[in-house]
Backbone bond lengths (Angstrom), bond angles and torsions (degrees), N, CA, C in turn:
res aa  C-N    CA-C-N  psi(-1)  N-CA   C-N-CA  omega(-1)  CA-C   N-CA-C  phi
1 X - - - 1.455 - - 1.522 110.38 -
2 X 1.441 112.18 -35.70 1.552 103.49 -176.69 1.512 121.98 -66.12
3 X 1.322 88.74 -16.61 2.101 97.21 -177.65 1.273 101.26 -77.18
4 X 1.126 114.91 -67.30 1.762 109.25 170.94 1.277 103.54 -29.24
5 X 1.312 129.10 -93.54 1.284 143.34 -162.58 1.839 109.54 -20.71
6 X 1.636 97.49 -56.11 1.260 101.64 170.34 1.510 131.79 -86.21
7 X 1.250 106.88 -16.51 1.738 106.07 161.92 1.819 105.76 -59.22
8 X 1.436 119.33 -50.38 0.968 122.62 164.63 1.280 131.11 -16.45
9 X 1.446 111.28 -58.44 1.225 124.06 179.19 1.364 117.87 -88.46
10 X 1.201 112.26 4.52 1.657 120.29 175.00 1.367 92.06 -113.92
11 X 1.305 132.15 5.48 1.556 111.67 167.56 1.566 115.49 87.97
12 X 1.358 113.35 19.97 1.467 116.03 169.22 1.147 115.80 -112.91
13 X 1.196 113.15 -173.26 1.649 106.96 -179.29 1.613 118.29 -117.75
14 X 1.379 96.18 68.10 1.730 99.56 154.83 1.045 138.39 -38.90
15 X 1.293 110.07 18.26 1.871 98.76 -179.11 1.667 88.81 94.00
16 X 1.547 93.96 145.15 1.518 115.27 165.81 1.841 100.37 -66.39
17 X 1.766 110.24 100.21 1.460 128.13 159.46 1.658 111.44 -56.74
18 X 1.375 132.17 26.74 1.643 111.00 -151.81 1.696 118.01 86.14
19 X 0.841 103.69 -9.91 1.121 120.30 167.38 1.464 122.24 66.17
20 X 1.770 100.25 42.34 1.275 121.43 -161.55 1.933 98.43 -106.64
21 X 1.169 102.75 163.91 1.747 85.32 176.75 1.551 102.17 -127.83
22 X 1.284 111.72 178.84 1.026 131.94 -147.42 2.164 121.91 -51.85
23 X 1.503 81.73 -30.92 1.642 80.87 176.59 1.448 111.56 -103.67
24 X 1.122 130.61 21.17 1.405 136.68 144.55 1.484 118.73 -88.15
25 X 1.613 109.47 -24.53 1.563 109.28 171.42 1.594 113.53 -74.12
26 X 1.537 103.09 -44.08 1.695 107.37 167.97 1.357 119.33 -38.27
27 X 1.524 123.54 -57.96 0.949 159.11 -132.66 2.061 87.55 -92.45
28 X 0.752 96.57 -59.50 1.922 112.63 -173.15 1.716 91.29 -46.80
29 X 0.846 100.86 -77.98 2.160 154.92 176.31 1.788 78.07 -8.71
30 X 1.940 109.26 -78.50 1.579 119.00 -144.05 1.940 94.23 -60.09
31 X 1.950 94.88 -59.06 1.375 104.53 -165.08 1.578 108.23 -48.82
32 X 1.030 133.72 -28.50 1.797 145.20 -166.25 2.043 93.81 -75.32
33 X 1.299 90.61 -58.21 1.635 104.14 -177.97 1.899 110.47 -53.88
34 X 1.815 107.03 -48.36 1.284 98.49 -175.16 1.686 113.51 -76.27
35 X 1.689 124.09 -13.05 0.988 132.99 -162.22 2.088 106.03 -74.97
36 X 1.584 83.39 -47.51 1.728 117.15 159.56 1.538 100.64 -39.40
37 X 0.862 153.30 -45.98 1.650 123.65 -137.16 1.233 110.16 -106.91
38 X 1.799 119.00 -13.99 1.233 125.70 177.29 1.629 102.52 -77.96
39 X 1.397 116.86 10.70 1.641 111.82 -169.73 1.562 112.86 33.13
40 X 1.234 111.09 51.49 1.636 121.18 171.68 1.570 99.79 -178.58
41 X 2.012 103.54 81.14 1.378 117.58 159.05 1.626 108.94 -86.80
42 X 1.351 106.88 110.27 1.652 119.19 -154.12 1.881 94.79 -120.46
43 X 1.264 108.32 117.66 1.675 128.06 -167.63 1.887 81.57 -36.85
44 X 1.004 132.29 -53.23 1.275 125.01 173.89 1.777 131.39 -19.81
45 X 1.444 92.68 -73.60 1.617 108.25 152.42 1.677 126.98 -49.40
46 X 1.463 111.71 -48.61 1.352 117.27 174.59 1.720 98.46 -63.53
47 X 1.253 158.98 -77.32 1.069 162.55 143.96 1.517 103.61 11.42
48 X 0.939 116.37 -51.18 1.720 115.58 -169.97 1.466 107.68 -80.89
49 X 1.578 118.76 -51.08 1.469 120.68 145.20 1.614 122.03 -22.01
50 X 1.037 117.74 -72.35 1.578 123.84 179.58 1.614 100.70 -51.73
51 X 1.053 116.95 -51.63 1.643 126.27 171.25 1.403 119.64 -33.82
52 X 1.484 107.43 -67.24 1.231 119.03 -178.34 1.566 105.29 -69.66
53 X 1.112 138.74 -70.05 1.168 140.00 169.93 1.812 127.29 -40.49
54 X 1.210 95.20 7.00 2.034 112.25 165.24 1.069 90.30 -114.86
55 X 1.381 110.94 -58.81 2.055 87.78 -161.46 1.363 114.32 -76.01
56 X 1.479 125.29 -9.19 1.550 116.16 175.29 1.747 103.43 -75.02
57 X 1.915 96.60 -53.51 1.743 95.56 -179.69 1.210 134.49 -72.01
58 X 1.658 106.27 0.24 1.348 82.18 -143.47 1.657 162.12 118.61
59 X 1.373 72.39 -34.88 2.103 100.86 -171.98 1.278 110.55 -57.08
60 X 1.341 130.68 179.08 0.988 152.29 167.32 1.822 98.25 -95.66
61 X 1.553 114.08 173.35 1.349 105.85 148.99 1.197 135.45 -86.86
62 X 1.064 141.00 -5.57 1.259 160.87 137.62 1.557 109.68 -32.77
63 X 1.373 117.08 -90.82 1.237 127.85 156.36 1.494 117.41 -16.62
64 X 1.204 116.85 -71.49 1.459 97.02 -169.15 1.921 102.81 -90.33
65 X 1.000 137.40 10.79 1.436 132.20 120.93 1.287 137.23 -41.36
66 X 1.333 119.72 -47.63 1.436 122.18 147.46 1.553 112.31 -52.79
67 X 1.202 141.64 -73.29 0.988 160.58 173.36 1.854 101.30 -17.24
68 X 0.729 120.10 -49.30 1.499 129.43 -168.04 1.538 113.05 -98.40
69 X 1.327 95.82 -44.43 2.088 91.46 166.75 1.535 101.06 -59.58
70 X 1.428 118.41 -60.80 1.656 117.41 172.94 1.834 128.13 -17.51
71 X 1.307 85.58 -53.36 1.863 115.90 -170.49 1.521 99.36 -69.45
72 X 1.357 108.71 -50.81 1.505 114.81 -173.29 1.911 109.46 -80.69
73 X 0.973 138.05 -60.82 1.556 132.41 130.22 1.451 99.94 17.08
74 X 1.526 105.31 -75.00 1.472 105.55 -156.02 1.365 107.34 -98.60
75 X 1.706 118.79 57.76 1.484 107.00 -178.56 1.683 114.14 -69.47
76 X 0.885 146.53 -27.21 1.440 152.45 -178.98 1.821 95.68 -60.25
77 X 0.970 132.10 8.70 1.575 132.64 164.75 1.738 111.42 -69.70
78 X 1.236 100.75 -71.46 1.776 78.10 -179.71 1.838 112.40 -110.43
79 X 1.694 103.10 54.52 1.103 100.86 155.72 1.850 104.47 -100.07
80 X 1.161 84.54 -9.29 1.597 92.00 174.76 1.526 132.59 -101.37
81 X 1.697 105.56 48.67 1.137 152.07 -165.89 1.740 96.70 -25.56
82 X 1.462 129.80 -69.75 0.783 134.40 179.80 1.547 134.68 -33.50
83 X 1.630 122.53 -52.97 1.121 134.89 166.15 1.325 108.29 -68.33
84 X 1.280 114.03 -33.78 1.503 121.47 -165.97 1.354 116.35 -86.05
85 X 1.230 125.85 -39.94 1.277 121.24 158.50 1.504 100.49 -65.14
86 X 1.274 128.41 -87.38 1.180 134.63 -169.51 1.766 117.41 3.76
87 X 1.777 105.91 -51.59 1.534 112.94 -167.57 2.128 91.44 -88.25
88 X 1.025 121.30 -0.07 1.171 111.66 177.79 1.400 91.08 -94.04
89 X 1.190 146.31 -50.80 1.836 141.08 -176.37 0.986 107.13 -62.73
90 X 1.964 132.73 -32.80 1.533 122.29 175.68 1.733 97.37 -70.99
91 X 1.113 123.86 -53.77 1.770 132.27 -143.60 1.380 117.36 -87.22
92 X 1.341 105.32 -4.94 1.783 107.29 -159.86 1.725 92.31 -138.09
93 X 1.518 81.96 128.54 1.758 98.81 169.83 1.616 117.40 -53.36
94 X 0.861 129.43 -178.15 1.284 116.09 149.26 1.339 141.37 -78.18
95 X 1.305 90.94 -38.59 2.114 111.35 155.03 1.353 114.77 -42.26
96 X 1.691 118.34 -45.65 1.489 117.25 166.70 1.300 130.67 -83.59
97 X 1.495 108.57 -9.73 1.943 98.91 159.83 1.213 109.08 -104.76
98 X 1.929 131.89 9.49 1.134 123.88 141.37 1.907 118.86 -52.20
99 X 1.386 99.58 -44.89 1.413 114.65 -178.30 1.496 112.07 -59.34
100 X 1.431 121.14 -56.51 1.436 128.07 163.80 1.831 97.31 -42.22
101 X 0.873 134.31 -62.51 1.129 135.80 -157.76 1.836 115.01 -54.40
102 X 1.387 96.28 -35.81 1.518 137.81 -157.98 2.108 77.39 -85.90
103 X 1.153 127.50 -68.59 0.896 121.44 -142.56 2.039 106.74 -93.16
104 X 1.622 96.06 -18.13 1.921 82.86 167.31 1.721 107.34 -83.53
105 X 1.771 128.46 -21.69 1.108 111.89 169.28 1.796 113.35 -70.25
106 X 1.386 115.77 -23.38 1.679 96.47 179.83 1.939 102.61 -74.18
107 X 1.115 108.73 -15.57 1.588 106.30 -172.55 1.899 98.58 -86.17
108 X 1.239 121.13 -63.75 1.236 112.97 166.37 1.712 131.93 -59.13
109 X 1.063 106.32 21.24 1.699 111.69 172.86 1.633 91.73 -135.01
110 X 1.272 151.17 12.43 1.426 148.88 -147.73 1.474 88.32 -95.45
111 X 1.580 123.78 -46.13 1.350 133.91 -160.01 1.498 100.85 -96.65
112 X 1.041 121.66 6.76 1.424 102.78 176.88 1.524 134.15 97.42
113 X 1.374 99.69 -33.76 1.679 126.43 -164.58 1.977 95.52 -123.65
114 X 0.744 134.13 104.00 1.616 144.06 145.35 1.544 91.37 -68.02
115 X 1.437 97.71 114.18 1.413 112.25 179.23 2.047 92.40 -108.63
116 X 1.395 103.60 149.08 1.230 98.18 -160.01 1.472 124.02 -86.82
117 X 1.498 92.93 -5.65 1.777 89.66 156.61 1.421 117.55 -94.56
118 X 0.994 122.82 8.27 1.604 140.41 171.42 2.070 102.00 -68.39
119 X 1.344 96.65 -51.75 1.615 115.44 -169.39 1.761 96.02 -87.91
120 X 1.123 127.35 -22.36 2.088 127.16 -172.13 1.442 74.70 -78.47
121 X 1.743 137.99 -54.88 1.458 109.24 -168.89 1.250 131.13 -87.77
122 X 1.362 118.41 -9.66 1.394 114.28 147.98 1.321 135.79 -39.84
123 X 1.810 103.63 -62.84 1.285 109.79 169.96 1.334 124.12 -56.44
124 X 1.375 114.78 -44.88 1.580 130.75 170.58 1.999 111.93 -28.39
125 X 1.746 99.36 -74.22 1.584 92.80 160.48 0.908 131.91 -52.60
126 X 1.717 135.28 -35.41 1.580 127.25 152.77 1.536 103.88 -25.10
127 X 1.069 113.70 -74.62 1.512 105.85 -146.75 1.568 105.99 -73.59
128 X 1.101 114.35 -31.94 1.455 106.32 -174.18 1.408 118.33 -92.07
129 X 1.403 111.89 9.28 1.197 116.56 -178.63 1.866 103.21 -112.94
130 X 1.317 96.85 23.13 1.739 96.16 -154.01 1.112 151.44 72.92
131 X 1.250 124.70 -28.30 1.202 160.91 -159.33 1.498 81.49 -67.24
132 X 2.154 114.06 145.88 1.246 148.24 104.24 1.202 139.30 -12.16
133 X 1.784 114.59 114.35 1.468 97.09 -168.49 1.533 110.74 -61.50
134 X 1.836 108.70 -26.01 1.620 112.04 174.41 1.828 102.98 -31.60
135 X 1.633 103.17 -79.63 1.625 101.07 -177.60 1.255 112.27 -29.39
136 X 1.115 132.39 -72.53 1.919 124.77 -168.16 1.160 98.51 -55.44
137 X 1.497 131.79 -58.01 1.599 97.88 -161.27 1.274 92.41 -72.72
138 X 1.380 172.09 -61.12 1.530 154.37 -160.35 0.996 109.11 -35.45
139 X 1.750 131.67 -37.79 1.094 140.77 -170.02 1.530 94.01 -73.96
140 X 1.137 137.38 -90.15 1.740 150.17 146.36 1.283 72.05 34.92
141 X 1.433 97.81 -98.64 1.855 127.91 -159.16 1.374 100.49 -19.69
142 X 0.993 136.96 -68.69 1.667 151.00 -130.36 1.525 94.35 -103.28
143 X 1.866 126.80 -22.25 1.607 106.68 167.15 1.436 103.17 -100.43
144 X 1.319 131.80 4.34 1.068 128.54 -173.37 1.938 108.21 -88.39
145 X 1.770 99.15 -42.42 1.496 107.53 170.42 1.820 116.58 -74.14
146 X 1.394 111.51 -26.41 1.424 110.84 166.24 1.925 114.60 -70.61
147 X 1.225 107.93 -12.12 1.304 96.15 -167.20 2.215 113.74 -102.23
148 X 1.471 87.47 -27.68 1.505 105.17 156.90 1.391 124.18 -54.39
């Protein structure tokens, strides 16, 4: 499953994933990873994940339930920083890793507590994704006013 998952995200065709494409797998992939680092993925967080990932895609609940057991399954995805970022700098506008950006701060502020390796990987994709500290904090800005 992880090859799919990650051919996916490099833009090949792994096999019908759910039949979701590639920047909803990213997207599953980061929030699962930033939820991970506080070593307390709490049905809470997973819930807000599924959340965010309908109302950005779209989904059904179903769908982005699959979507997230998948992501989590496949935690070894962005320990493998390299490929994994990499197909997010070929595949994603900049408007959409503003959006990624937009969407691990509404997941890491959901609980209340920005735990601070929650915020090292935020910033982390800033930089390696190119990105402006302007962009992240806009991003900040915009889950902080959606969440009020």
């Amino acid at each position: 499953m992880f090859d799919k998952f990650l051919n996916l995200l490099e833009g090949g065709k792994g096999g019908d994933v759910l039949g979701l494409d590639r920047k909803q797998a990213a997207a599953a992939a980061l929030l699962v990873e930033a939820a991970r680092l506080d070593r307390d993925f709490s049905d809470a967080e997973r819930n807000a994940i599924k959340s965010i990932i309908s109302s950005k895609f779209g989904l059904d609940a179903e769908t982005a339930q699959n979507l997230v057991a998948m992501a989590e399954k496949d935690d070894k995805m962005v320990h493998d920083d390299v490929a994994f970022l990499d197909s997010i700098k070929k595949g994603f506008s900049a408007e959409e890793k503003s959006e990624l950006l937009e969407m691990l701060w509404t997941l890491s502020l959901a609980d209340k507590n920005l735990h601070h390796f929650e915020e090292y990987l935020i910033w982390h994709m800033t930089r390696e994704l190119g990105l402006s500290r302007d962009v992240c904090e806009k991003a900040r800005d915009a889950a902080k006013s959606k969440a009020a």
